[in-house]
C-alpha positions in Angstrom: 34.9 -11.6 131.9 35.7 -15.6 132.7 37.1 -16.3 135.8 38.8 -18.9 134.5 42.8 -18.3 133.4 43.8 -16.5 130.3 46.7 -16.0 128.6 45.8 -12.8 127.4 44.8 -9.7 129.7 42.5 -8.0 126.9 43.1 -4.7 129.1 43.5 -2.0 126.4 47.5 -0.7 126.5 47.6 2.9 126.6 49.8 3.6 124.1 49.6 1.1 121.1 53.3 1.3 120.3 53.5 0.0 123.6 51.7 -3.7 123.1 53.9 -6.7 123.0 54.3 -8.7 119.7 54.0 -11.9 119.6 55.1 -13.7 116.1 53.9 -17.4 115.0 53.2 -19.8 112.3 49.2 -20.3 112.0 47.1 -22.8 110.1 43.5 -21.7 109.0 41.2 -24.5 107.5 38.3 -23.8 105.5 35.5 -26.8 106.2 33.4 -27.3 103.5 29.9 -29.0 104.0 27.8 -29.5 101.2 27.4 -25.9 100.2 28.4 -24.3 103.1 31.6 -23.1 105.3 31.9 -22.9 109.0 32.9 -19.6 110.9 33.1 -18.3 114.4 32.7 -15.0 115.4 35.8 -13.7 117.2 36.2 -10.4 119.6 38.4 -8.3 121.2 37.4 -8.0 125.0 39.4 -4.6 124.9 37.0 -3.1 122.6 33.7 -3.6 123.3 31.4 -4.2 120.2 34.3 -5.0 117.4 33.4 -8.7 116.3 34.6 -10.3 112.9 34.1 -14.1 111.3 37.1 -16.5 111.1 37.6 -20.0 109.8 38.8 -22.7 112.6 42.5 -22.8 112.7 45.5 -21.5 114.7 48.9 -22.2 115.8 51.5 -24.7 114.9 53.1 -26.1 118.2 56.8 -26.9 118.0 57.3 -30.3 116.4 54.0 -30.8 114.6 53.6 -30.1 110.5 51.0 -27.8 109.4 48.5 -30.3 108.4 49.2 -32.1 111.8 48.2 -28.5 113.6 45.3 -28.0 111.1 43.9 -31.6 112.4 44.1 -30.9 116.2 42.7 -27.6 115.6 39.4 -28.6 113.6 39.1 -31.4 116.4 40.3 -28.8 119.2 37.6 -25.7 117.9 35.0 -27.7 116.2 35.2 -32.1 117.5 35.4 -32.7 113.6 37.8 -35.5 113.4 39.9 -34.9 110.4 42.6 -36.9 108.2 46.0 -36.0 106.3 43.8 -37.2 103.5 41.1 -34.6 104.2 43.4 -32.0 103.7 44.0 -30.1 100.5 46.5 -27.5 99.9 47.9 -25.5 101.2 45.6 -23.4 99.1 46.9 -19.9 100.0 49.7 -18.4 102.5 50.2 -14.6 103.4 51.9 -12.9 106.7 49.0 -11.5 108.8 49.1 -9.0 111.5 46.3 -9.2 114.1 46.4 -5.6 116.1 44.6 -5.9 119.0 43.9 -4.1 122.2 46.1 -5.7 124.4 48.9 -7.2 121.7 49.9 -7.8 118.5 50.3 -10.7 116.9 52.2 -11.5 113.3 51.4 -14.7 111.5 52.5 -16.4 109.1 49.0 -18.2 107.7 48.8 -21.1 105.4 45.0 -22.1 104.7 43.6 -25.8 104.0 40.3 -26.6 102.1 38.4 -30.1 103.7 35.7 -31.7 102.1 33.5 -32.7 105.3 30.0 -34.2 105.7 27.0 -32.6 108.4 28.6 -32.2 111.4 27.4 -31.5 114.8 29.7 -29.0 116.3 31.3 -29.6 119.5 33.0 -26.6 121.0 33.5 -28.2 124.5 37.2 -28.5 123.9 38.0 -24.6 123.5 40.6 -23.0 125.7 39.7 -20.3 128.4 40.5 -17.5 125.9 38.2 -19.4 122.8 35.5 -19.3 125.6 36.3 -15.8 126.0 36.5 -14.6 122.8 34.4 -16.7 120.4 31.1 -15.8 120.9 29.3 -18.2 118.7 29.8 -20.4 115.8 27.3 -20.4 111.7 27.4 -22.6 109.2 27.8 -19.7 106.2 26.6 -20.4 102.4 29.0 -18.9 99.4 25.6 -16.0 98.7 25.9 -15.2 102.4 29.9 -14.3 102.5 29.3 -12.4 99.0 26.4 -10.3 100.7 27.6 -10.2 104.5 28.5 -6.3 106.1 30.3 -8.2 108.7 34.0 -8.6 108.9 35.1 -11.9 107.5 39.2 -12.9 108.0 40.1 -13.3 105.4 38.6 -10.8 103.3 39.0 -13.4 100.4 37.2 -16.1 101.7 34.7 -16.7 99.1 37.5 -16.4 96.5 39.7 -19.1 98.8 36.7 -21.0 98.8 35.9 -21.1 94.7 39.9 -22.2 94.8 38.7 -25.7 95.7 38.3 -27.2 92.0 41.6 -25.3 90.8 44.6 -27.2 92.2 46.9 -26.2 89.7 46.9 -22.5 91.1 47.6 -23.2 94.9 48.7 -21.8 96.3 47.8 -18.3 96.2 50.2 -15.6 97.8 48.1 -13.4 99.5 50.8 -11.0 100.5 51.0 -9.2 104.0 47.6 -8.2 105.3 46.3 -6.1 108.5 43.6 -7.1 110.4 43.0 -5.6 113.4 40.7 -4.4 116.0 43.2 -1.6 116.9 46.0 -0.8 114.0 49.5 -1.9 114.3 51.3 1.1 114.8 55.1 -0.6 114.8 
């Protein structure tokens, strides 16, 4: 474990009826280089071995729009400097719930497609718990996420990605989803 602060103890709660819940509003952006997207493979301290793939994103602070908090959080997670203009969609929404060892949280998830060029990533501005949690980052082609055994959130990546020619369909309602490393039990 880091011995730098956390928010999070990721100490397995006995009981998982017992875990607080924490609700927010989430942005997830889906970065699109050439023919590939970038993901980072996320874990759950509190259960050793349980890793999945995510796209950058996360939570909208009070007072900012969701395209604002999809632009800090590309720069935050990735040092790619986005624009409003970079953005398109919101391309799909759905109300996620992330159980986890020591928590759960509900989201509310809107996802953004951006067009970027080759980008060196810079992961040097992640928070104690990214450092934590994110074990490593992969540039992923569209044949890799259809043939992948790995956990990929969302599950519909690949079809989210295809989305980016169809504007006229954004966005998608995905409906409520679960994913977690230990199931929501509220």
């Amino acid at each position: 474990m880091t011995t730098e602060k956390t928010e999070r103890s990721y100490v397995p709660v006995a009981d998982p009826a017992d875990r607080p819940r924490k609700l927010r509003e989430t942005v997830r952006v889906i970065l699109i280089d050439q023919d590939r997207t970038l993901l980072f493979e996320d874990s759950d301290p509190g259960v050793p071995g349980a890793h999945w793939w995510v796209t950058p994103g996360g939570g909208v602070d009070r007072g900012e729009s969701e395209t604002q908090a999809a632009i800090r959080e590309v720069f935050e997670e990735t040092g790619c400097r986005l624009t409003e203009s970079d953005l398109l969609g919101p391309i799909a929404t759905r109300h996620v719930v992330h159980g986890y060892s020591d928590q759960v949280i509900e989201q509310d998830e809107s996802f953004y497609l951006a067009m970027v060029e080759p980008f060196e990533v810079d992961i040097s501005a992640h928070t104690p718990d990214e450092r934590l949690t994110l074990n490593q980052y992969r540039w992923w082609s569209h044949d890799d996420l259809r043939h992948t055994d790995d956990w990929i959130w969302p599950h519909e990546l690949v079809e989210l990605w295809s989305l980016a020619g169809e504007p006229d369909s954004w966005p998608i309602d995905l409906g409520t989803q679960e994913e977690s490393t230990v199931l929501d039990v509220h």
